[in-house]
C-alpha positions in Angstrom: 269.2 226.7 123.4 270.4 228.5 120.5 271.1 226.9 117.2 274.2 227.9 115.7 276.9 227.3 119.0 279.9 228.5 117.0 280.3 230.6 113.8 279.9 229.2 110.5 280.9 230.5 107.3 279.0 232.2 104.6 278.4 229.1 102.1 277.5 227.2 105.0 274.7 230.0 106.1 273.3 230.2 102.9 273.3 226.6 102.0 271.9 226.1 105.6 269.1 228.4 104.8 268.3 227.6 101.2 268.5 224.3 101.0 265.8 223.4 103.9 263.7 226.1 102.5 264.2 224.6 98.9 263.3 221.2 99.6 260.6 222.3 102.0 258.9 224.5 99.1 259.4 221.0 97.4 257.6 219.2 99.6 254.5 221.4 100.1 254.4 221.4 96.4 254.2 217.8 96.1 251.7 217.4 99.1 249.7 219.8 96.9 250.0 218.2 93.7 248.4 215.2 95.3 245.8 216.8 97.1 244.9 218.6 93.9 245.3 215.6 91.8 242.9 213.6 94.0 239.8 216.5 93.6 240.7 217.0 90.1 240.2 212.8 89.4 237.1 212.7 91.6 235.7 215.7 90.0 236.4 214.2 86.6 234.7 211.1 87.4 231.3 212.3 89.3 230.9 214.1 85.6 231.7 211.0 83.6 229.2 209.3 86.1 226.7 212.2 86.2 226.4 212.2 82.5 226.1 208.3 81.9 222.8 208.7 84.1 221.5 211.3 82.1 222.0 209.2 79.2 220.4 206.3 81.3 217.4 208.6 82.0 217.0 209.7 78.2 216.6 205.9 77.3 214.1 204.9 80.0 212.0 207.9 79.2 211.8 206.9 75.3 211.0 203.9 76.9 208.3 205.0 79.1 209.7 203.9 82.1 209.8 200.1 80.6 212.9 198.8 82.1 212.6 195.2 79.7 212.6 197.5 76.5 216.2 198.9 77.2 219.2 196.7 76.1 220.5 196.0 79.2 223.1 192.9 80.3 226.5 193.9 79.4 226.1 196.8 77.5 226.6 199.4 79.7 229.1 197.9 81.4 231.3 197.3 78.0 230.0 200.8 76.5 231.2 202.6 79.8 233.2 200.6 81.7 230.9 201.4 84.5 228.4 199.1 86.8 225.4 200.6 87.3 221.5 199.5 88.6 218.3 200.6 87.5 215.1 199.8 89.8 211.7 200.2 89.4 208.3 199.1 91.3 208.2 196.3 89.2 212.0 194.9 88.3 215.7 195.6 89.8 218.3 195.2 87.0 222.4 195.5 88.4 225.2 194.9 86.6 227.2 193.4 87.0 225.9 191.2 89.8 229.1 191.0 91.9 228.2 194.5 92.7 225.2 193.8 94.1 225.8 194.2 97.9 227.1 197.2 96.7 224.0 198.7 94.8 221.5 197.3 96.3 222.1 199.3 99.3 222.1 202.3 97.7 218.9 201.4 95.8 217.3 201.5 99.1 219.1 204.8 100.5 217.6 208.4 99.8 220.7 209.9 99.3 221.0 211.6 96.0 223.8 212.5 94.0 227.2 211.1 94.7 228.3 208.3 97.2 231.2 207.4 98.0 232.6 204.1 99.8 235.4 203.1 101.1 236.9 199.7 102.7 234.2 197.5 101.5 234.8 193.8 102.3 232.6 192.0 99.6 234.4 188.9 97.3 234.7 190.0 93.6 233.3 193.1 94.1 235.8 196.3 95.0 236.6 197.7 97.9 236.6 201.7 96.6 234.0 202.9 94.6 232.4 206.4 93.5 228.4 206.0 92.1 226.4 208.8 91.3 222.3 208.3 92.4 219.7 210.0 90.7 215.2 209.3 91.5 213.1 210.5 88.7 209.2 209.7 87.7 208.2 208.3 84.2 204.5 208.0 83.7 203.4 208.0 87.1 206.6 205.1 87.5 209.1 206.3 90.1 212.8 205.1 89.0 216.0 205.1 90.6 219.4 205.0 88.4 222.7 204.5 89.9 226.1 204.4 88.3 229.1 203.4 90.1 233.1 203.1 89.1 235.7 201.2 91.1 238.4 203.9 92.3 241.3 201.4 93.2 242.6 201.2 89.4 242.2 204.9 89.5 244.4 205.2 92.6 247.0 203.0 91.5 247.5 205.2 88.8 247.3 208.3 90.8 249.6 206.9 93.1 252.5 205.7 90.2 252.0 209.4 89.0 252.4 210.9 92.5 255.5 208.3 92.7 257.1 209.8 89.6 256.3 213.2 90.7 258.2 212.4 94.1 260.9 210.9 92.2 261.2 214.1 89.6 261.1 216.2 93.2 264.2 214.4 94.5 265.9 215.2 91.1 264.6 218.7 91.2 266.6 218.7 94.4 269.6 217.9 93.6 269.5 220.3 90.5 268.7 222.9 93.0 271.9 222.3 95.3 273.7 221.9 92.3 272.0 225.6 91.2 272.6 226.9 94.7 275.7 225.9 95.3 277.3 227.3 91.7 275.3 230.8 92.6 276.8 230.9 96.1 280.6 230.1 94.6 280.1 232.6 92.0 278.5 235.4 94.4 281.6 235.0 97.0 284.4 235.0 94.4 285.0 238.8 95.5 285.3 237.9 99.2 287.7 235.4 97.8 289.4 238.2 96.2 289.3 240.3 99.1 290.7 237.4 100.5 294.0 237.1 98.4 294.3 240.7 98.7 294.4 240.8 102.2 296.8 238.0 102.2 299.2 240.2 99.7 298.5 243.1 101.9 299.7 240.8 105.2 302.8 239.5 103.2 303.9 243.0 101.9 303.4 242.7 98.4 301.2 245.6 98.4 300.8 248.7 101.0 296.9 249.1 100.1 294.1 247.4 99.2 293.1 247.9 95.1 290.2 245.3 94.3 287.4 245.3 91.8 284.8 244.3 94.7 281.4 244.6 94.7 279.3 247.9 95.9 278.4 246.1 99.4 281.9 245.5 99.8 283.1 248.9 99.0 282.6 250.8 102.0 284.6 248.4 103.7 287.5 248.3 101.4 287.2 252.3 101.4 287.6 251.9 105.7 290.4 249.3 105.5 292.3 251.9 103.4 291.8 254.9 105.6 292.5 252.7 108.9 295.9 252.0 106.9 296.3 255.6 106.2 295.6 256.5 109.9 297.9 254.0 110.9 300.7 255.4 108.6 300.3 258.7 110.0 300.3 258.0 113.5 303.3 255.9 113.4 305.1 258.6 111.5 303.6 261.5 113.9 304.9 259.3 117.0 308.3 258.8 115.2 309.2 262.2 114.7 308.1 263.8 118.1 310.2 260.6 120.0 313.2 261.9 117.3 312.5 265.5 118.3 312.4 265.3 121.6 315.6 262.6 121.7 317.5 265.6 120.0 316.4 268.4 122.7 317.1 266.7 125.8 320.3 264.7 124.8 322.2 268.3 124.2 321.0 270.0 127.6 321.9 266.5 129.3 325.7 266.3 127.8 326.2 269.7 129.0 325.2 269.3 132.1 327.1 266.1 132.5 330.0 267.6 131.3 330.0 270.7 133.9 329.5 267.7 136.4 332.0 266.2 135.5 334.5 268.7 135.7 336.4 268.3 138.6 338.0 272.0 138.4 335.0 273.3 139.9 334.1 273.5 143.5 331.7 271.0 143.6 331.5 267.7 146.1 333.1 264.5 144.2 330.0 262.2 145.3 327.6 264.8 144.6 329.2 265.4 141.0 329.5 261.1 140.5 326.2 260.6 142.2 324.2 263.5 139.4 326.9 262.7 136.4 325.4 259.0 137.4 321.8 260.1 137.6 322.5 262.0 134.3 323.9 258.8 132.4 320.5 257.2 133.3 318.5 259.5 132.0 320.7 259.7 128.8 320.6 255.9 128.3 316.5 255.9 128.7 317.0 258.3 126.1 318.8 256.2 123.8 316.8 253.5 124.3 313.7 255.2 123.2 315.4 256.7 120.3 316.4 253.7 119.4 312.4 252.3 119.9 311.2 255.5 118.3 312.2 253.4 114.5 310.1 250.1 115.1 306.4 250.2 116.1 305.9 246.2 115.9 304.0 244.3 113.3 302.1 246.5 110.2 299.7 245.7 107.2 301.2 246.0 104.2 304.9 246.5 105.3 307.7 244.1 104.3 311.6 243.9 104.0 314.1 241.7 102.0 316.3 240.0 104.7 319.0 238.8 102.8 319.6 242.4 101.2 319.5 243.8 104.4 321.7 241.4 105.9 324.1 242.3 103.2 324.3 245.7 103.4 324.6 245.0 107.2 327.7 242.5 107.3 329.3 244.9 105.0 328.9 247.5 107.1 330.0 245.5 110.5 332.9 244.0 108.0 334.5 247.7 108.1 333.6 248.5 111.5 335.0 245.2 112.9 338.0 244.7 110.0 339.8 242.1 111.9 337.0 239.8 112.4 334.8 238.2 109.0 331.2 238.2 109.1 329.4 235.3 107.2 326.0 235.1 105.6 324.3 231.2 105.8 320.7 231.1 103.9 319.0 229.1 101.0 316.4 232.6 100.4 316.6 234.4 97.2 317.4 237.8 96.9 313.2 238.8 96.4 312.2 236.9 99.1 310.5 238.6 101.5 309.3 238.6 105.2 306.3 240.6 106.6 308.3 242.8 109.2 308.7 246.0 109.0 312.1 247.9 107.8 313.5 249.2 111.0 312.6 246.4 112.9 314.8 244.2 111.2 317.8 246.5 110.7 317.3 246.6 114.8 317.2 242.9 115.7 320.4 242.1 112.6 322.2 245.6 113.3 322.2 244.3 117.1 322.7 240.6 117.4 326.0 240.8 115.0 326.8 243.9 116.4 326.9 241.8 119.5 328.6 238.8 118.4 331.1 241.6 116.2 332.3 242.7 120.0 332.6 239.3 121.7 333.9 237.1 118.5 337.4 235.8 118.6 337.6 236.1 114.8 334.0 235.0 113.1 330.4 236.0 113.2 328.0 233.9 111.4 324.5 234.8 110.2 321.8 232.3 109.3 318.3 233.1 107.6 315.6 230.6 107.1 312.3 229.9 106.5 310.7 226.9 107.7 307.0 226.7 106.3 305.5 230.1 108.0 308.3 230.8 110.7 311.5 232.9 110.1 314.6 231.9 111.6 317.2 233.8 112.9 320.4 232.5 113.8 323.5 234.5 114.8 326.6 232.9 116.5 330.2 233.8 117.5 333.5 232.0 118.2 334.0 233.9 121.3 334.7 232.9 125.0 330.9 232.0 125.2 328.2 233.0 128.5 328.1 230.7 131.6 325.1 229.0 131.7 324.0 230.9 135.3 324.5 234.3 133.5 322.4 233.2 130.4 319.0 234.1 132.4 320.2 237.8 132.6 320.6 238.2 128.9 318.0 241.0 127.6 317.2 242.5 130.4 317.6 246.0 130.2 320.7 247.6 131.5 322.0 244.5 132.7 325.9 243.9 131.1 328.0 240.9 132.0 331.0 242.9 131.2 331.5 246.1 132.3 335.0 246.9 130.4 333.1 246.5 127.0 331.5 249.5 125.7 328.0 249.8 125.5 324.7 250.7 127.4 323.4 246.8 128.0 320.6 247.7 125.7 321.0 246.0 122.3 320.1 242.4 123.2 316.5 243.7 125.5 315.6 245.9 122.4 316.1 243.0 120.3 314.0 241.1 122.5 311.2 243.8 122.8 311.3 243.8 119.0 310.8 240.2 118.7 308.3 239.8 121.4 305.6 242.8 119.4 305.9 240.2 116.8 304.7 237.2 118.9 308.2 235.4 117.8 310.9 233.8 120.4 314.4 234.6 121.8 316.7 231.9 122.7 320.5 231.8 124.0 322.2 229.0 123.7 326.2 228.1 123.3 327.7 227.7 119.3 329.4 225.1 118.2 332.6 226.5 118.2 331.9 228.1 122.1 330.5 231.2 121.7 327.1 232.7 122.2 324.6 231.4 119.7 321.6 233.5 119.5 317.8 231.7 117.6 315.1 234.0 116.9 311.7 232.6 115.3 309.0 234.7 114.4 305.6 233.1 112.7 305.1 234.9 109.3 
């Protein structure tokens, strides 16, 4: 089963991997502190304890090993805070006595140096202690010395220190995601401008990238622009051999038509119709590759202004069509822009009102809008309109409803070829004032 079932994004990554590690290193550090605080506590005590029998020894030697010559009864005890219990062949001295089921024990054991025991269930005596045991002679007098602490105070205060180190952790913790979290937003504010760049780039605003980024992100910036570049040239190779070879076979083909068409010669009249028909095929594949040979579909960092090409159009169709009046409908501003490129434009507004000029009893109407991130095209005429069983046949290619209108059948299926490379949608529908109303909507 892997772990990650989907992608996730970079902060998420790193915060995924830092902050387990973070508190992790946390945790092992705080195991250690107690683990290390424990010996170091024990450690200091067995040399506290270790050096109060040495001091115990010193006085029963100056003593000569006369246990009723040392001041004994509560002194050590208040001196040291310790309990402790000397024996001797001839007298047992503990103090105080409600440790002694726990010395006395010990006083018989031949264990030497330092005892430790735990979960003793004696009243008034503790359950946790650390003594230290030590057997030496005086004078032929064998003697045994043992000094003992109770560990339980020592452990509560161990354990409110090892509290307050957990709860200084847990701090630490949140200063760390706090810390990792600022370093992460300030190490992906290039990808954010790479971001913003790319978005400019997609909109049209710019035809390359320029970005201050950082040298791991350079090489890929320096790619992005040469894939551009490529791009570029391809699209402008592919233009120019469609143009060239448009313009070489489109003269050879008018000649030949032309010779075909003459009926002086002595040629068959359904031969010369059923070539000169052939021909006119061939010449109106021709056209319509021509005519596809100036858009090439969506590209980075191309854009037009549809309401100054619009313009420029309806002025143009104005004194091509002089009876009729074009109209422009849109809320956009002059600047605004839309990421499609040039041609592609000209092609689906030259078109549609080219279109709607034709069938239009006397208006055309253009509408532009932008709805969020989707560009709307509207064009519609006052003409006689299309039945709604011949709407299905409009765009496909070669297919005219009327025959006595000039024209090749192709403006509408190039319009939707355009539209479809785009990943927008081509509707027919009838106006409000009968004619054909044509809705185009393309996601920016």
């Amino acid at each position: 089963m892997t772990l990650f079932r989907k992608p996730i994004s970079v902060k998420g990554a790193l915060l995924l991997l830092l902050l387990p590690a973070g508190i992790g290193l946390m945790a092992i550090a705080w195991l250690v502190h107690g683990l290390l605080l424990e010996r170091m506590s024990r450690e200091f005590v067995e040399s506290r304890l270790k050096d109060e029998v040495a001091f115990l020894e010193h006085h029963i030697r100056q003593a000569e090993g006369q246990i009723d010559m040392l001041q004994t009864g509560d002194y050590f005890q208040e001196v040291f805070h310790h309990a402790f219990a000397i024996q001797s062949p001839a007298q047992t001295v503990i103090s105080p006595q409600s440790w002694h089921p726990l010395l006395s024990p010990m006083l018989q054991s031949d264990e030497q140096n330092s005892i430790r025991i735990h979960g003793a269930e004696i009243p008034n005596a503790p359950s946790d202690i650390l003594a230290y045991r030590k057997s030496f002679v005086v004078e032929d007098t064998p003697i045994t010395v043992i000094v003992s602490e109770d560990m339980g105070a020592l452990q509560n205060s161990q354990a409110e220190l090892h509290l307050w180190t957990a709860i200084v952790s847990i701090l630490l913790i949140f200063l760390l995601v706090g810390v990792i979290w600022f370093g992460i937003n300030l190490s992906m504010r290039p990808v954010v401008s790479l971001q913003a760049t790319l978005k400019r780039l997609q909109s049209g605003e710019i035809s390359r990238i320029n970005v201050k980024a950082p040298e791991e992100f350079r090489p890929l910036v320096q790619q992005l622009n040469q894939l551009l570049d490529s791009l570029d040239q391809r699209l402008e190779r592919s233009r120019e051999a469609l143009a060239n070879l448009s313009h070489s076979v489109k003269t050879p083909i008018a000649a030949v038509r032309q010779v075909l068409e003459d009926t002086s010669r002595p040629l068959g009249n359904d031969l010369r119709h059923e070539m000169g028909s052939r021909l006119g095929d061939i010449d109106m594949q021709l056209e319509a590759e021509m005519r596809r040979s100036q858009f090439a579909g969506p590209q980075l960092g191309k854009s037009a202004y549809p309401v100054k090409q619009a313009r420029d159009l309806l002025w143009m169709l104005g004194r091509l069509y002089p009876e009729k009046s074009f109209e422009l409908s849109t809320s956009l501003s002059e600047e605004s822009r839309w990421p499609i490129e040039e041609h592609d434009l000209n092609e689906i507004l030259g078109n549609l009102l080219d279109n709607a000029g034709k069938w239009s009893a006397e208006c055309a109407e253009l509408s532009l809008e932008q709805n969020g991130g989707v560009a709307n095209i509207t064009v519609t005429d006052d003409g006689s309109g299309v039945a709604e069983d011949e709407k299905i046949h409009l765009g496909q290619r070669g297919r005219r409803l009327d025959e006595q209108t000039p024209g090749h059948g192709l403006g509408l299926a190039i319009v939707r070829d355009i539209v479809a490379r785009y990943g927008g949608e081509t509707s027919f529908s009838n106006g409000l004032k009968g004619g054909l109303k044509v809705q185009i909507r393309i996601s920016l």
